[in-house]
MARNU-644549 format. One record per residue (C-alpha): x, z, y; residue number from 0; residue in three letters. Coordinates in steps of 0.05 Angstrom, whole numbers, plus 5000, padded with zeros to 4 digits. Each point is the difference from the previous one (the first is absolute). Example, Ala and Ser with C-alpha at 12.3 -4.5 7.8 and 13.67 -1.06 7.14 Angstrom:
SITE, u, w, v, nr, rest
SITE, 5246, 5156, 4910, 0, ALA
SITE, 5027, 4987, 5069, 1, SER
***
This chain:
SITE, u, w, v, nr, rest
SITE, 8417, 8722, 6674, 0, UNK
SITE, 5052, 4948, 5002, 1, UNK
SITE, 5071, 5018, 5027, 2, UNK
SITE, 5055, 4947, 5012, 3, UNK
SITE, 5052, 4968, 4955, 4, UNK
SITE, 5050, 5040, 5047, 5, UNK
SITE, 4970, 5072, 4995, 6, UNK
SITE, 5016, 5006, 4930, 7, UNK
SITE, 5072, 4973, 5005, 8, UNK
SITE, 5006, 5052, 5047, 9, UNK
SITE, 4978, 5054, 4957, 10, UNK
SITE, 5042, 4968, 4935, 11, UNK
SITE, 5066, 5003, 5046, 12, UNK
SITE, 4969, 5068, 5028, 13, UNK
SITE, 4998, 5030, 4929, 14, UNK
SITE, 5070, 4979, 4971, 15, UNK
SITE, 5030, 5037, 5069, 16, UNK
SITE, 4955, 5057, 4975, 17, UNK
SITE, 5028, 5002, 4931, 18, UNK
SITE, 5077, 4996, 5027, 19, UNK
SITE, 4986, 5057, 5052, 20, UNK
SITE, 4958, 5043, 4954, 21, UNK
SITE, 5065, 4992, 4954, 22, UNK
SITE, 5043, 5029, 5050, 23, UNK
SITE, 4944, 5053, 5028, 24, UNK
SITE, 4997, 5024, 4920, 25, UNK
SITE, 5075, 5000, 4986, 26, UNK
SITE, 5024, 5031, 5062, 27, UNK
SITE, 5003, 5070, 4998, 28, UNK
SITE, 5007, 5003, 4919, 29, UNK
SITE, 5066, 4953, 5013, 30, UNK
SITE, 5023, 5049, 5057, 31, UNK
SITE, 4992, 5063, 4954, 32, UNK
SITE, 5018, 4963, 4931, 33, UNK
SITE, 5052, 4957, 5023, 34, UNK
SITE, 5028, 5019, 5065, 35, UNK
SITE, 4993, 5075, 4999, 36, UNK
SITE, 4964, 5013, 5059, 37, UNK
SITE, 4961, 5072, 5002, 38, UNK
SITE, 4923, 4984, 4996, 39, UNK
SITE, 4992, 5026, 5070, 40, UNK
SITE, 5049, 4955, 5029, 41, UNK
SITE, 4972, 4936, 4957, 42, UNK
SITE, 4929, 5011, 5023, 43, UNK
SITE, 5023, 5013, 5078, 44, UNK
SITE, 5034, 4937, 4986, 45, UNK
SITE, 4939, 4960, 4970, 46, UNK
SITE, 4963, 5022, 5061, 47, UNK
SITE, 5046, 4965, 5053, 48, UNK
SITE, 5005, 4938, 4961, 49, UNK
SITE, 4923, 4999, 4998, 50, UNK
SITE, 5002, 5015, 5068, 51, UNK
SITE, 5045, 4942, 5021, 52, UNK
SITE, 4945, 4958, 4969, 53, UNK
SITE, 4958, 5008, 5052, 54, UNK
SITE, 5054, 5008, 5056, 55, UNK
SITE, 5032, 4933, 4986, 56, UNK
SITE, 4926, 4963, 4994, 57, UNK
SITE, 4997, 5013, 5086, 58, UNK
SITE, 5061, 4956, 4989, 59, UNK
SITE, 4976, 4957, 4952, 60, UNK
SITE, 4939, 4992, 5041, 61, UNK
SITE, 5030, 4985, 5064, 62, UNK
SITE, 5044, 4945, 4976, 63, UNK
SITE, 4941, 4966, 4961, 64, UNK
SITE, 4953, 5009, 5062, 65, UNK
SITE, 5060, 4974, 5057, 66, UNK
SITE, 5050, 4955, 4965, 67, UNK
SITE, 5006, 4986, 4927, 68, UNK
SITE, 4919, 4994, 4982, 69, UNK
SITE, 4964, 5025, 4934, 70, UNK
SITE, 5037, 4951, 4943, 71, UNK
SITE, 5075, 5019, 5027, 72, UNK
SITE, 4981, 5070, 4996, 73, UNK
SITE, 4973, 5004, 4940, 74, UNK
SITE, 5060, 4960, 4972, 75, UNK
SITE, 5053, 5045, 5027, 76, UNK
SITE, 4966, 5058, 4969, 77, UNK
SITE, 5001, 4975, 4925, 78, UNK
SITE, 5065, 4976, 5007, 79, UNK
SITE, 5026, 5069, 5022, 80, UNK
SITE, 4957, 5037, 4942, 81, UNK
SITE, 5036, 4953, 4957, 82, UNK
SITE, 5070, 5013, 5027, 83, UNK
SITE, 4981, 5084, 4993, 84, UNK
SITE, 4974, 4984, 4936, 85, UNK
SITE, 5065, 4966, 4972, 86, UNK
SITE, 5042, 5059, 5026, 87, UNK
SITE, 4967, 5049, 4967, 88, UNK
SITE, 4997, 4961, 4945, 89, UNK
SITE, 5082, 5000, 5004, 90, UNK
SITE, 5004, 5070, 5021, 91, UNK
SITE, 4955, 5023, 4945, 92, UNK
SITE, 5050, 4959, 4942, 93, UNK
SITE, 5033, 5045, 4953, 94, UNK
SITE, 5061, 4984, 5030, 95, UNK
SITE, 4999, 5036, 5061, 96, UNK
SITE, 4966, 5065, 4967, 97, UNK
SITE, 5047, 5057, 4995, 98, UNK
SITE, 4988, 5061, 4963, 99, UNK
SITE, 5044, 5041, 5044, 100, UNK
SITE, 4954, 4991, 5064, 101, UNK
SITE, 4956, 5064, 5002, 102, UNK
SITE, 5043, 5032, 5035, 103, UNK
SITE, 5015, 4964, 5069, 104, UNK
SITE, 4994, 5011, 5072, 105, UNK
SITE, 4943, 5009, 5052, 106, UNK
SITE, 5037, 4958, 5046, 107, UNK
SITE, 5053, 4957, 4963, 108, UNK
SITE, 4960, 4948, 4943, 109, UNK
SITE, 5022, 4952, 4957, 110, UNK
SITE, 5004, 4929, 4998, 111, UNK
SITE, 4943, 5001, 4957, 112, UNK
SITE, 4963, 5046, 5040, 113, UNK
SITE, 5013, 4966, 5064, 114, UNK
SITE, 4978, 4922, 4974, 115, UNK
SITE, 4934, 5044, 4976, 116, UNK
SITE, 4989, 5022, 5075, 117, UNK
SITE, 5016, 4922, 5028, 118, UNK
SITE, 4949, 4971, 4945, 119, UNK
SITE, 4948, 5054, 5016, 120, UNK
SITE, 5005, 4980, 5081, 121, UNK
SITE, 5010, 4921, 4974, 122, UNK
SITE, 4929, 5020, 4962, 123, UNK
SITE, 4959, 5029, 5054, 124, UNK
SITE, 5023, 4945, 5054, 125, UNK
SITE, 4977, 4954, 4953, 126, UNK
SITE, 4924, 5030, 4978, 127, UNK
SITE, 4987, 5015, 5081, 128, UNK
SITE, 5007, 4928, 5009, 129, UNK
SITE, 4965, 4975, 4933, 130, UNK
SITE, 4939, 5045, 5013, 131, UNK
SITE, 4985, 4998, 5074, 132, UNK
SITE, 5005, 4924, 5002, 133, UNK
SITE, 4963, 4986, 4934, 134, UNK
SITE, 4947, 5046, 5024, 135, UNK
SITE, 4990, 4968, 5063, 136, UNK
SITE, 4989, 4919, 4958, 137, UNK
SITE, 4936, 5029, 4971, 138, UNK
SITE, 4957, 5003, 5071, 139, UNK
SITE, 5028, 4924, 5009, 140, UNK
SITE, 4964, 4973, 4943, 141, UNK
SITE, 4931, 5019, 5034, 142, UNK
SITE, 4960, 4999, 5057, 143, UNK
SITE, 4996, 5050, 5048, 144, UNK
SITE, 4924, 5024, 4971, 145, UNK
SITE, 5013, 4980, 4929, 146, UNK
SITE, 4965, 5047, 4957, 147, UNK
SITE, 5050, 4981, 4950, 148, UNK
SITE, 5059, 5043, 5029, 149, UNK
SITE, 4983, 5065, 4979, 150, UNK
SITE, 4988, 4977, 4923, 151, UNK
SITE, 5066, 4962, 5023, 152, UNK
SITE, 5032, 5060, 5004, 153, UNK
SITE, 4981, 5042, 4938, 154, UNK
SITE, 5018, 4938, 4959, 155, UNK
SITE, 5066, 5003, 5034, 156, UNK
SITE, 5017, 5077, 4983, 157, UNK
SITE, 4972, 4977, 4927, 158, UNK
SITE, 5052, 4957, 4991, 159, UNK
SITE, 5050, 5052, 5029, 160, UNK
SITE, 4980, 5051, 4959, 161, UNK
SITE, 5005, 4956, 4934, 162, UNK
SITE, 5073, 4993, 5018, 163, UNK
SITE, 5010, 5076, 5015, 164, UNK
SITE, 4968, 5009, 4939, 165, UNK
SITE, 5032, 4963, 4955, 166, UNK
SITE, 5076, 5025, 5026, 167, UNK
SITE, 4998, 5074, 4975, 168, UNK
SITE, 4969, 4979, 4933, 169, UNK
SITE, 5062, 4939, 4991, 170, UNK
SITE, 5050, 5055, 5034, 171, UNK
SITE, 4977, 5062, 4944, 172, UNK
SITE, 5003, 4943, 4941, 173, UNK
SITE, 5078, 4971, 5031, 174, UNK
SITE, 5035, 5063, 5021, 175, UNK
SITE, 4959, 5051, 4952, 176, UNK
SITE, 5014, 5062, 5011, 177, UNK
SITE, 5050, 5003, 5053, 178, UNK
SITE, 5055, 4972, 4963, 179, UNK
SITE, 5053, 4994, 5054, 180, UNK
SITE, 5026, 4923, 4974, 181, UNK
SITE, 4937, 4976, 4994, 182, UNK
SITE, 4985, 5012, 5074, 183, UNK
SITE, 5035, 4928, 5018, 184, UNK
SITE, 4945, 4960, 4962, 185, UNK
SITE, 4936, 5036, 5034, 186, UNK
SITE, 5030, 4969, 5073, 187, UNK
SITE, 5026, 4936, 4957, 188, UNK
SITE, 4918, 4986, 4994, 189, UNK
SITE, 4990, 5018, 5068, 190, UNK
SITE, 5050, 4946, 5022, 191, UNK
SITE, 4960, 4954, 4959, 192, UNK
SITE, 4937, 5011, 5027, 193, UNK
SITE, 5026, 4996, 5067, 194, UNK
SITE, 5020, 4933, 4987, 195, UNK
SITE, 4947, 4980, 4959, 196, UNK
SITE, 4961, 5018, 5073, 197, UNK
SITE, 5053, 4953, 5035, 198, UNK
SITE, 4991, 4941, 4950, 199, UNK
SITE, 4919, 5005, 5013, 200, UNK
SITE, 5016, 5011, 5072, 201, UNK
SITE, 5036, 4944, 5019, 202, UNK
SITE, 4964, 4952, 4951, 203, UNK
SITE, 4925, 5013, 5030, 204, UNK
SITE, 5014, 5013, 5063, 205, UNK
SITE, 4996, 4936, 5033, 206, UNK
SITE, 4939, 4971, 4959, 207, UNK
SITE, 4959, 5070, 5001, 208, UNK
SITE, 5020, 5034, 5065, 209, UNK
SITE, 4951, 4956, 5049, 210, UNK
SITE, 4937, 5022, 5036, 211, UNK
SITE, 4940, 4962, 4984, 212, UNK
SITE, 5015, 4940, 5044, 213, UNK
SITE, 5061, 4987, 4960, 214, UNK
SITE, 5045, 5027, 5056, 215, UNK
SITE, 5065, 5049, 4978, 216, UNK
SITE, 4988, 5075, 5007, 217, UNK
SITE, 5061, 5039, 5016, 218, UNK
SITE, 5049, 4953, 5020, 219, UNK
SITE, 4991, 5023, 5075, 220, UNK
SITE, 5007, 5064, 5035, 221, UNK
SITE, 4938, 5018, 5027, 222, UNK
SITE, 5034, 5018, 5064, 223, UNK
SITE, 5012, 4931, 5001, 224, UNK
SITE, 4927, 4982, 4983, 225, UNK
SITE, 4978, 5044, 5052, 226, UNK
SITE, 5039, 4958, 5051, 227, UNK
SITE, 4979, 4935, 4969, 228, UNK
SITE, 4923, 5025, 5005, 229, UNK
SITE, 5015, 5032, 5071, 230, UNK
SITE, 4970, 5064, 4984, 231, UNK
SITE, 4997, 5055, 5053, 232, UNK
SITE, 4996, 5070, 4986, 233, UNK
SITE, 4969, 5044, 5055, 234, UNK
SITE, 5043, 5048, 5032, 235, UNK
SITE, 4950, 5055, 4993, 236, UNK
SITE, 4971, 5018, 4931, 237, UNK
SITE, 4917, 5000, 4990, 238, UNK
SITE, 4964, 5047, 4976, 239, UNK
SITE, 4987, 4974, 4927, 240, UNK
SITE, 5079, 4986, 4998, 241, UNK
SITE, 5020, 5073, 5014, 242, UNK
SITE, 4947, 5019, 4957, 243, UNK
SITE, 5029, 4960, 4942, 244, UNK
SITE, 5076, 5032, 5022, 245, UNK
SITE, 4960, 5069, 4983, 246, UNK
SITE, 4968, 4974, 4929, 247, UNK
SITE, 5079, 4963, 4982, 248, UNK
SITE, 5035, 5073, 5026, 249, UNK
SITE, 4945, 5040, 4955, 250, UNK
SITE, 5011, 4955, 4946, 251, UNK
SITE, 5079, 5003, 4997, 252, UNK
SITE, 4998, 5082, 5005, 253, UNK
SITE, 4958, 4999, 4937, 254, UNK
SITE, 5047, 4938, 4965, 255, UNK
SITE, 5061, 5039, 5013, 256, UNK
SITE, 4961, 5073, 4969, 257, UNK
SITE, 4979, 4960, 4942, 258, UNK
SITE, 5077, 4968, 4981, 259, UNK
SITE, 5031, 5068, 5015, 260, UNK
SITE, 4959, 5020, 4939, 261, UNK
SITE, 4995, 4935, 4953, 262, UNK
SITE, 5061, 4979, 5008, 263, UNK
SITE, 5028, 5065, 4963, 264, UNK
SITE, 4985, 4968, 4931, 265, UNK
SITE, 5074, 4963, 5010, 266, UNK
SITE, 5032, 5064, 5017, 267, UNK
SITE, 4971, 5068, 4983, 268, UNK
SITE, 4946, 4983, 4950, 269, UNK
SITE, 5052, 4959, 4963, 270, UNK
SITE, 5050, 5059, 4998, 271, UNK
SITE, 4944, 5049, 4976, 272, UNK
SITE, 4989, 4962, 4937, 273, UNK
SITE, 5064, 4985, 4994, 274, UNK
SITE, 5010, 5075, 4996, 275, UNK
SITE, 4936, 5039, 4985, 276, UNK
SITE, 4954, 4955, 4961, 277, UNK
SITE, 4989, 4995, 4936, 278, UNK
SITE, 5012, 4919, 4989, 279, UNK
SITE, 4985, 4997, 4919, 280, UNK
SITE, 4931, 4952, 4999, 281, UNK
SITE, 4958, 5027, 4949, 282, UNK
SITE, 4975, 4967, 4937, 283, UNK
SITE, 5066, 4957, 4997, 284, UNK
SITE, 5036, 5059, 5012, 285, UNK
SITE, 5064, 4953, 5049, 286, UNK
SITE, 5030, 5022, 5065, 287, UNK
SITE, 4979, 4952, 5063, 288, UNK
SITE, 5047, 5001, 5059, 289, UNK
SITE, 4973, 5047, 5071, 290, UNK
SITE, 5006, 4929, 5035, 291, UNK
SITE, 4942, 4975, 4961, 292, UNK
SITE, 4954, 5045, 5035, 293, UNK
SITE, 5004, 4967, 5065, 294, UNK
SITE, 4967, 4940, 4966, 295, UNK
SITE, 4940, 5040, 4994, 296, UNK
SITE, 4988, 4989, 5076, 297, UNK
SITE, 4995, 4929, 5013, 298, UNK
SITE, 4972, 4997, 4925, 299, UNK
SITE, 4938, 5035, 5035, 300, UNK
SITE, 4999, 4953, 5050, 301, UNK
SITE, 4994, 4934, 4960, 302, UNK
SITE, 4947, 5035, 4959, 303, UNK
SITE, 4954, 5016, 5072, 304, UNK
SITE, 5013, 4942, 5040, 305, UNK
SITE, 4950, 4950, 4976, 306, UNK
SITE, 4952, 5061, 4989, 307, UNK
SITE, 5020, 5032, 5074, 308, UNK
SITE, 4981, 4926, 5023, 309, UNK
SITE, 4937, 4993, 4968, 310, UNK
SITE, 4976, 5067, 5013, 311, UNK
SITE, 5016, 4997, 5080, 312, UNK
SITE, 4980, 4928, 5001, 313, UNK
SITE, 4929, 5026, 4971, 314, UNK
SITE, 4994, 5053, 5048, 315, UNK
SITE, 5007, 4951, 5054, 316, UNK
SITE, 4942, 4961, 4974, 317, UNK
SITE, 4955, 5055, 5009, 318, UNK
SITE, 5020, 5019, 5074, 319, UNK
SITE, 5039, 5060, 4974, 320, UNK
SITE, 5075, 4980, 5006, 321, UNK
SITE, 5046, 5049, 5006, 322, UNK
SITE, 5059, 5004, 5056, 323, UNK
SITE, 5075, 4986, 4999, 324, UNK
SITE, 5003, 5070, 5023, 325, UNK
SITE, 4953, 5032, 4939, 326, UNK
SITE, 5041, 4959, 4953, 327, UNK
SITE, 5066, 5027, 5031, 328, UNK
SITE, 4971, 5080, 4997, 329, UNK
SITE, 4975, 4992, 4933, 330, UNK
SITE, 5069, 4974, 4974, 331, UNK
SITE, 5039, 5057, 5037, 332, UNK
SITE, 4946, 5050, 4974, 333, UNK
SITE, 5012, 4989, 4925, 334, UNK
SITE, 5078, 4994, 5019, 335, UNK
SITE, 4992, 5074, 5021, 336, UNK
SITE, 4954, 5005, 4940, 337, UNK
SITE, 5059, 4979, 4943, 338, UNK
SITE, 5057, 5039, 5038, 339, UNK
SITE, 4955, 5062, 4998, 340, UNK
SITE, 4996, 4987, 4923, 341, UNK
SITE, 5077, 4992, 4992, 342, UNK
SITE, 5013, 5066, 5036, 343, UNK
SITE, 4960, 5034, 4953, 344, UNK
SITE, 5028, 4968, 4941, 345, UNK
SITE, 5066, 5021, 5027, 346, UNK
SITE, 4996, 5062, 5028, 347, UNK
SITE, 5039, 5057, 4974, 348, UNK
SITE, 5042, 4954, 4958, 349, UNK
SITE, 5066, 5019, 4962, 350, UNK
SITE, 5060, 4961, 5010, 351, UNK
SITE, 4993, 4992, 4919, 352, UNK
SITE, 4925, 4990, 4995, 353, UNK
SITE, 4973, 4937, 4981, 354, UNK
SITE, 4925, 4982, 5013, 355, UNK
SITE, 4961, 4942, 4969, 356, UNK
SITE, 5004, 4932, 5027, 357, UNK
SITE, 4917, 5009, 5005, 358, UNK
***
């Protein structure tokens, strides 16, 4: 199954913006705690509203793509920004501006450093709402409407994403070590130059990939305006099948959000557990790896089952027994449950001193 010259382009540029904000995602809450002196508690609240604004700011993101500014402006706004948050940590980070004397400070009254940290980290999330939501959207653009080729579009897609969130935590643990407070600057220096790495590709390919099969421009155009152009006419009453879709989208979003209120704790709490509890000496070579190394495991996993998830579903198919978005959903929040319930044993009744293996 052939995809076009475009799709991949997408997923190159979509994989570089994967690498810078998987950089940030790793570094955050170690910087806050090494560097900045933030309490744990406080640095994984604030993780949680930066990932938050994410998703927030991509209503925002999508609305401006959809009404004025179209897909490719979007897009470009985003990168730009990540680069911009990128380069201020980046500053922020430099030796220059760390101060040994800044454990103790305020609730309430933060630093210069502290305060440029909290600008980059809003800069940041503007700028991956826009990147994501209107990058997301190109893929359905390449293909028709009952192109079998969109779901194997998508997998591919997350492939390439994962690659990129892979590959940050493993350059992050080998550039910072472990947690090294000056070497913090040079993990979000590599961010910043995968970001515009993404921009180079971006604006190179754009114009000769980004076109639908009759050679036309995808994403120049607000579809609002489209819409208008093409006279389309909603009804003013939903049907049946459309409120029953509203139902499958609303059912869908309940388990999304249960499923990132749980995954997503790899950045945060997972991180500061082996930071603090875990054992981190490999065996056999007998050297320390950094706790931020761990969340490569993750995506690691997914590169590995992609192609075999694909061929295994794509199989099933083939003999009349494919399996549901919804099955595919339950069984992913089922073995979610599955590994928590495994890390609360591991961890129960622990000592503030006790160290368990990194098994």
């Amino acid at each position: 199954m052939e995809h076009p010259k475009g799709f991949y382009m997408l997923s190159s540029a979509t994989m570089l913006e994967s690498f810078s904000y998987f950089v940030f995602a790793v570094i955050l809450v170690l910087y806050m705690t090494d560097v900045l002196h933030f309490t744990d508690s406080f640095s994984t609240y604030f993780f949680g509203i930066a990932y938050g604004m994410t998703y927030l700011f991509q209503i925002v993101g999508g609305y401006l793509s959809d009404r004025y500014l179209g897909n490719r402006k979007v897009v470009l706004i985003g990168i730009i920004l990540i680069a911009i948050a990128q380069l201020i940590f980046t500053y922020d980070a430099s030796p220059y501006h760390i101060s040994a004397n800044m454990a103790n400070h305020s609730t309430f009254l933060y630093t210069n450093q502290e305060i440029l940290f909290l600008i980059a980290v809003i800069v940041m999330s503007i700028g991956v709402s826009f990147f994501t939501v209107s990058i997301t959207s190109f893929i359905s653009l390449f293909y028709k409407e009952d192109s079998k080729l969109v779901d194997s579009a998508f997998s591919i897609f997350y492939l390439f994403r994962n690659i990129g969130g892979f590959l940050a935590p493993v350059v992050v643990s080998s550039v910072v070590g472990i947690h090294d407070p000056k070497l913090y600057q040079y993990g979000f220096l590599y961010g910043f130059i995968a970001i515009i790495a993404c921009l180079i590709l971006f604006l190179a390919f754009k114009n000769k990939t980004f076109v639908s099969v009759d050679g036309k421009p995808l994403g120049v155009t607000p579809s609002f305006k489209l819409q208008k152009e093409n006279k389309q006419k909603s009804s003013a009453k939903l049907s049946r099948s459309e409120i029953s879709n509203l139902k499958a989208i609303a059912l869908i979003l309940m388990a999304v959000i249960v499923f990132l209120m749980f995954s997503q704790q790899i950045f945060t709490t997972i991180i500061l557990f082996a930071k603090q509890h875990v054992n981190n000496i490999l065996p056999i070579i007998n050297s320390q790896i950094s706790p931020s190394l761990y969340v490569s495991i993750n995506p690691l996993f997914i590169i590995i089952l992609t192609p075999i998830y694909l061929k295994l579903f794509h199989k099933l198919s083939e003999k009349n027994m494919a399996v549901n978005t919804y099955t595919k959903i339950g069984i992913g929040l089922l073995l979610t449950g599955i590994a928590f319930l495994v890390l609360f044993i591991a961890t129960h009744d622990l000592n503030a001193n006790t160290k368990i293996n990194m098994v």
